[in-house]
C-alpha positions as CSV (number, residue, x, y, z in Angstrom):
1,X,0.0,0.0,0.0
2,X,3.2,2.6,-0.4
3,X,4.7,2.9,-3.5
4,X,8.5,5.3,-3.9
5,X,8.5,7.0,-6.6
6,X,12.1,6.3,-8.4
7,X,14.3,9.4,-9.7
8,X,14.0,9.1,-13.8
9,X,16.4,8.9,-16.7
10,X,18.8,7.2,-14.7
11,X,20.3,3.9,-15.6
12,X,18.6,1.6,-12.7
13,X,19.0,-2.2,-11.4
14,X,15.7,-4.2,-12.8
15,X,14.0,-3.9,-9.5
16,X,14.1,-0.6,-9.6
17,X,13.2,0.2,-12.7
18,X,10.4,-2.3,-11.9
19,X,9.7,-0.3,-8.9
20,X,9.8,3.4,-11.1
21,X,7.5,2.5,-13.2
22,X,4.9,1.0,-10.8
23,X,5.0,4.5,-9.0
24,X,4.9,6.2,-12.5
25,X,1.5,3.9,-12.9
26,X,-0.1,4.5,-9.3
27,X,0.1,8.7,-9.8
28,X,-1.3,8.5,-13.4
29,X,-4.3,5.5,-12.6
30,X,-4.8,7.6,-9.8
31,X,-4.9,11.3,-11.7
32,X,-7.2,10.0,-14.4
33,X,-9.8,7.0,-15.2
34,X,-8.7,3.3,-17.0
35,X,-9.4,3.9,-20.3
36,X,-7.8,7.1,-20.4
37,X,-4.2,6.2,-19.5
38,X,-1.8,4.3,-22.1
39,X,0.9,2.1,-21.5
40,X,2.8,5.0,-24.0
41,X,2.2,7.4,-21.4
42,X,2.7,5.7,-18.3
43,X,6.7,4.7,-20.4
44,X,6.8,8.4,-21.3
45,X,6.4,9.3,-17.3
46,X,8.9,7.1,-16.2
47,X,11.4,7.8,-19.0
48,X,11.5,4.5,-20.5
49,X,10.7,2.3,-23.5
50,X,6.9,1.1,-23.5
51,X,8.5,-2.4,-24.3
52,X,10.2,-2.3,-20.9
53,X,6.5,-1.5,-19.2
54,X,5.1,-4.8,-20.9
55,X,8.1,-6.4,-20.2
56,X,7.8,-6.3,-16.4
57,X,4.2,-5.7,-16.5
58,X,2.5,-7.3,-19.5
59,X,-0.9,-5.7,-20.6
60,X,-1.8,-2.5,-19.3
61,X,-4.8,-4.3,-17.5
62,X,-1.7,-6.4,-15.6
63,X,-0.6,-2.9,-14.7
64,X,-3.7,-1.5,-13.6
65,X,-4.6,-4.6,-11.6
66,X,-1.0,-4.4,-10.2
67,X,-1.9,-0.6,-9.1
68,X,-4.9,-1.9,-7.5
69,X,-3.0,-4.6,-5.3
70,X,-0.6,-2.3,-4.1
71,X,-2.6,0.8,-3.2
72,X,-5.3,-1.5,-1.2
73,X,-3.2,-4.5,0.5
74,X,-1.6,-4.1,3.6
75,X,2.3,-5.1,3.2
76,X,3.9,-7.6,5.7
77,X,6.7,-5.0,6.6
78,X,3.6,-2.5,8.2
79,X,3.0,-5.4,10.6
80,X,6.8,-5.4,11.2
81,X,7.5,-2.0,12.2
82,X,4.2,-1.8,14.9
83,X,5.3,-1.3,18.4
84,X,5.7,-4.0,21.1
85,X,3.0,-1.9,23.4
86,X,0.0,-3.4,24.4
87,X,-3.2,-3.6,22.8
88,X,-4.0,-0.2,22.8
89,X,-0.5,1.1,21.2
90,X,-0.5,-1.6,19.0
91,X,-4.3,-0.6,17.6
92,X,-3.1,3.2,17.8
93,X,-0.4,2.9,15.5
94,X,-2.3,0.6,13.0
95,X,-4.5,2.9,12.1
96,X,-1.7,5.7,12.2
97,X,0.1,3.9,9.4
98,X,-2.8,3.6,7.3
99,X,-4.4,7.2,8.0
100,X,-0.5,8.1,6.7
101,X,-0.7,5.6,3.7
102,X,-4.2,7.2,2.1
103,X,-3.4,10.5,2.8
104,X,0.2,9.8,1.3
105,X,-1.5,8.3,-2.0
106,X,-5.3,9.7,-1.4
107,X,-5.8,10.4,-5.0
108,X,-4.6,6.9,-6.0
109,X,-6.0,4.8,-3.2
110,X,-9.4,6.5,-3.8
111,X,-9.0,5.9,-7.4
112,X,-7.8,2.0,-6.5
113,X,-10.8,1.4,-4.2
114,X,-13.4,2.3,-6.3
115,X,-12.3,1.4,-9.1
116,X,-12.7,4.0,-11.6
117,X,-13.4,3.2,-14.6
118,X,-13.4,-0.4,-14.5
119,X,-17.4,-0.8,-14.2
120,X,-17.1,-4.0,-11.8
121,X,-14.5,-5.7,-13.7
122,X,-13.7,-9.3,-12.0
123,X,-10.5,-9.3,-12.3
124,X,-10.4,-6.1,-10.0
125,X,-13.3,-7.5,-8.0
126,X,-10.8,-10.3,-7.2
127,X,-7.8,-8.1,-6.4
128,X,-10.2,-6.0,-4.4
129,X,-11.3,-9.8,-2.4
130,X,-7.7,-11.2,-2.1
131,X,-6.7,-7.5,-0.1
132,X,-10.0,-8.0,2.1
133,X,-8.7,-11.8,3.4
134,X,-4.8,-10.2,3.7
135,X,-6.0,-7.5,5.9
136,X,-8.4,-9.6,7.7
137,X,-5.2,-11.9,8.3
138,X,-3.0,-9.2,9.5
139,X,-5.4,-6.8,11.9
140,X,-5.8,-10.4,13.9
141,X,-2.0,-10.6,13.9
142,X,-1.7,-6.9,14.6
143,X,-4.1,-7.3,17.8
144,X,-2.9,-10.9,19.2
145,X,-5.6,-13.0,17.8
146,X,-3.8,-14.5,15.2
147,X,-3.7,-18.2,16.4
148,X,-7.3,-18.2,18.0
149,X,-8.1,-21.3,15.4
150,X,-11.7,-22.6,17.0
151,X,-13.4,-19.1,16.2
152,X,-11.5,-18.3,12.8
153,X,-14.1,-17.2,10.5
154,X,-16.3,-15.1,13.1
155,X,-13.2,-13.1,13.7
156,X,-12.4,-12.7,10.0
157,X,-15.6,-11.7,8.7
158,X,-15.7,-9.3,11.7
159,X,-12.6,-8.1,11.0
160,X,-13.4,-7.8,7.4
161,X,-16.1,-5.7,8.2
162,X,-13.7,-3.1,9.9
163,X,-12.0,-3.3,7.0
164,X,-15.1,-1.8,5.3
165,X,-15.8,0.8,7.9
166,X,-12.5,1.8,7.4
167,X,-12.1,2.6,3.6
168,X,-15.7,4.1,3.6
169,X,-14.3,6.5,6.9
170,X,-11.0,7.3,5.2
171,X,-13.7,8.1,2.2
172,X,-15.7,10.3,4.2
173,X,-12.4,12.6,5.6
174,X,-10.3,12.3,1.8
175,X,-13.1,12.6,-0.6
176,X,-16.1,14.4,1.3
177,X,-14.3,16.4,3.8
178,X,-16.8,15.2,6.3
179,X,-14.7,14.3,8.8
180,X,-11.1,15.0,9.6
181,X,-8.2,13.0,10.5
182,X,-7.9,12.9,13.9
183,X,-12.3,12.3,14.0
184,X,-11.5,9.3,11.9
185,X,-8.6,8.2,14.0
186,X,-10.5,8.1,17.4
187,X,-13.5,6.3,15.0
188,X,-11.4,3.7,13.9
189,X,-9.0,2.9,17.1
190,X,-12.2,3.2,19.3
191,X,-14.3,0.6,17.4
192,X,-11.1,-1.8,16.6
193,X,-10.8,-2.0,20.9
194,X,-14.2,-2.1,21.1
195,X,-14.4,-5.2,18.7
196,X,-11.6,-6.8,20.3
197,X,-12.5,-6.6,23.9
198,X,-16.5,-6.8,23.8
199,X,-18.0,-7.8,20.8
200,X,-15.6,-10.8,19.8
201,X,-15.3,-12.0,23.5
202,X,-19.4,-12.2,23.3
203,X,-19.5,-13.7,20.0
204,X,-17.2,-16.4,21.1
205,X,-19.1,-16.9,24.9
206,X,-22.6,-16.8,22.7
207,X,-20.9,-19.5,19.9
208,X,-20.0,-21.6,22.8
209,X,-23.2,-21.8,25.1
210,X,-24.7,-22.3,21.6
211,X,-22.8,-25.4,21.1
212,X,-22.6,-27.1,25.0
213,X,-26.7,-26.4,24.4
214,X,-26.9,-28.5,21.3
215,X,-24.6,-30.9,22.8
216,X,-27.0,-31.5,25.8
217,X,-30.1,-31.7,23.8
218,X,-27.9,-34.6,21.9
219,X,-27.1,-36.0,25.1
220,X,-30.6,-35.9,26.0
C-alpha cells in the first residue's frame, strides 16, 4: 500500500526500474480514469521504452490490476514496524500507518478502491477480495488474535467488516471532507478496541453456550 516514486532517466538495477515504473503507474491511474491512460504514457512518465513496461508488467490491464494490489493490500513490513506496546498502542499505530498511507497516495488509493473506470470488472473485484482476506489476516495478527483457530471465521468476517468501515471512513475525511483525520482516527481505534474486547469475547461466549446447548439436547 506505499509505492516510492524512483528518480528518472537514470540507468537503474531491474527492480528498480520495476519499482519506477509501478509509482509512475499509481500517480497516473490515480490522476485520471482506466481507459484514459496508455501504456505509452505511463513509459513516457517514467522515462523508458513502453517495451520495458510490458516487459515487467505485461498488458496495461496487468498494470492496472497491479496498481490496485498495491494501493489496497496491507504489506507484511507495516506489521513489522508496529510497536511492542500493548493492545492499545498496538491498535493506535495501525490505524496511524494507514491514515498516513491514504493521505500519502489519497488520489490513488481513492482511485484503487473504487475502481474507476473499471465498471465491476472481475478481475479487479478479485484483487479488491484477495486484499479483504490479507488484511483480515493481518489486523488479527496486529491485535494478538492470530492463532485463535476454533473461532477463525467469526473473527475474520468481523474483522473484514472493519475493513469496510475503514475505507468508507478514510472516504468520508479524503473525498467528502466530512470528517477530519484525527475524528477518523479516534473512529477507527475506538471501534477496533471495542471489537476486540467486547464484541468478539461475546461472540465467542454466545458460539460456545450455543454449542454445550446443542450438545446436551444430543445427550438428551
Amino acid at each position: 500500500m506505499s509505492v516510492e516514486t524512483a528518480p528518472r532517466r537514470r540507468r537503474l538495477e531491474p527492480d528498480a526500474r520495476r519499482g519506477q515504473i509501478l509509482a509512475c503507474a499509481v500517480r497516473l491511474f490515480g490522476e485520471r480514469a482506466y481507459p484514459d491512460v496508455s501504456t505509452t504514457d505511463i513509459a513516457r512518465e517514467a522515462g523508458v521504452a513502453r517495451g520495458l513496461v510490458n516487459h515487467y508488467f505485461g498488458t496495461k490491464k496487468d498494470l492496472y490490476l497491479e496498481v490496485v494490489r498495491v494501493m489496497v493490500t496491507i504489506p507484511e513490513v507495516a506489521l513489522e514496524r508496529l510497536p511492542k506496546g500493548d493492545l492499545g498502542t498496538r491498535v493506535d499505530a495501525s490505524v496511524s500507518w494507514f491514515l498516513d498511507v491514504v493521505s500519502r497516495h489519497s488520489t490513488s488509493w481513492l482511485a484503487a478502491v473504487t475502481a474507476r473506470g473499471m465498471g465491476g470488472d472481475a478481475d479487479v473485484e478479485r484483487v479488491l477480495a484477495e486484499a479483504e482476506e490479507v488484511a483480515a489476516d493481518r489486523i488479527l495478527v496486529a491485535v494478538g488474535l492470530a492463532e485463535e483457530a476454533e473461532h477463525r471465521e467469526e473473527l475474520r468476517g468481523m474483522v473484514r467488516a472493519y475493513g469496510g468501515l475503514a475505507t468508507s471512513t478514510a472516504r468520508e475525511w479524503l473525498q467528502r471532507g466530512a470528517l477530519t483525520r484525527a475524528q477518523v482516527h479516534v473512529l477507527l481505534t475506538t471501534t477496533l478496541l471495542t471489537i476486540v474486547e467486547q464484541v468478539i469475547p461475546a461472540v465467542i461466549a454466545g458460539a460456545s453456550a450455543q454449542a454445550a446447548r446443542r450438545s446436551a439436547a444430543c445427550a438428551g
